[in-house]
N, C-alpha and C positions, 0 to 999 in steps of 0.2 A: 523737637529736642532729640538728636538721636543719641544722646549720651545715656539720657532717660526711657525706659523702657516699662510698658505695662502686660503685664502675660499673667491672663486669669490661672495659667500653671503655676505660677512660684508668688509665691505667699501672698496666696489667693487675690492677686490683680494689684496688687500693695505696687507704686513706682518704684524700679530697681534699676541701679548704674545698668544699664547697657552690657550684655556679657557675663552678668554675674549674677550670684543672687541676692546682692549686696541691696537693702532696702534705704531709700531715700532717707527714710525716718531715721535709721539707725545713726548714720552719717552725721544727720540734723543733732538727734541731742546727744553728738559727742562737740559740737561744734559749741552748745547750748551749756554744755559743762569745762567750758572754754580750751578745750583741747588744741590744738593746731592745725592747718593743714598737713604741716610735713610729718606732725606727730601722726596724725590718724594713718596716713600710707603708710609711716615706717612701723606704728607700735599695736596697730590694729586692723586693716584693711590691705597688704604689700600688694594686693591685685588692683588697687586701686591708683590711678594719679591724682596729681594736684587738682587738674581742670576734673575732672569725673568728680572730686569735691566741689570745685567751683557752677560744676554742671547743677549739684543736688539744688544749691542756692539759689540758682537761678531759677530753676524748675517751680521753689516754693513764691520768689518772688513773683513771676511769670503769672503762678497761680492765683495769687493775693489781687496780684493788679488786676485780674478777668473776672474778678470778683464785685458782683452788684449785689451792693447794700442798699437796704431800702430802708428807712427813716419811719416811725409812725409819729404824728405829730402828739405831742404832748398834750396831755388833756388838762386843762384849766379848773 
């Protein structure tokens, strides 16, 4: 994902858009507190584009999918 960027220099290794020091997370729960795309570039992020939002999404979805869950079986 080169929109997504990891650099143990800026907040401390946290994923940030690409270019900025705009953190994944941050992105996520404005998205979480149902803000908009176009509201987050214009009223909170203007370094930011649409897709560099779309990027953040994907990044978590990406991350979720690579994710192995392992099951313990229920005990009787």
């Amino acid at each position: 994902m080169e929109r997504i960027e990891i650099d143990p220099k800026v907040h401390f290794g946290k994923p940030c858009v690409a270019g900025t020091r705009v953190p994944v997370q941050n992105v996520l729960e404005l998205i979480e507190e149902g803000i908009s795309f176009n509201e987050i570039v214009q009223d909170y992020y203007p370094q930011l584009s649409v897709e560099d939002i779309k990027a953040c999404v994907r990044y978590v979805v990406d991350l979720v999918a690579a994710e192995e869950v392992h099951l313990r079986e229920a005990s009787l």
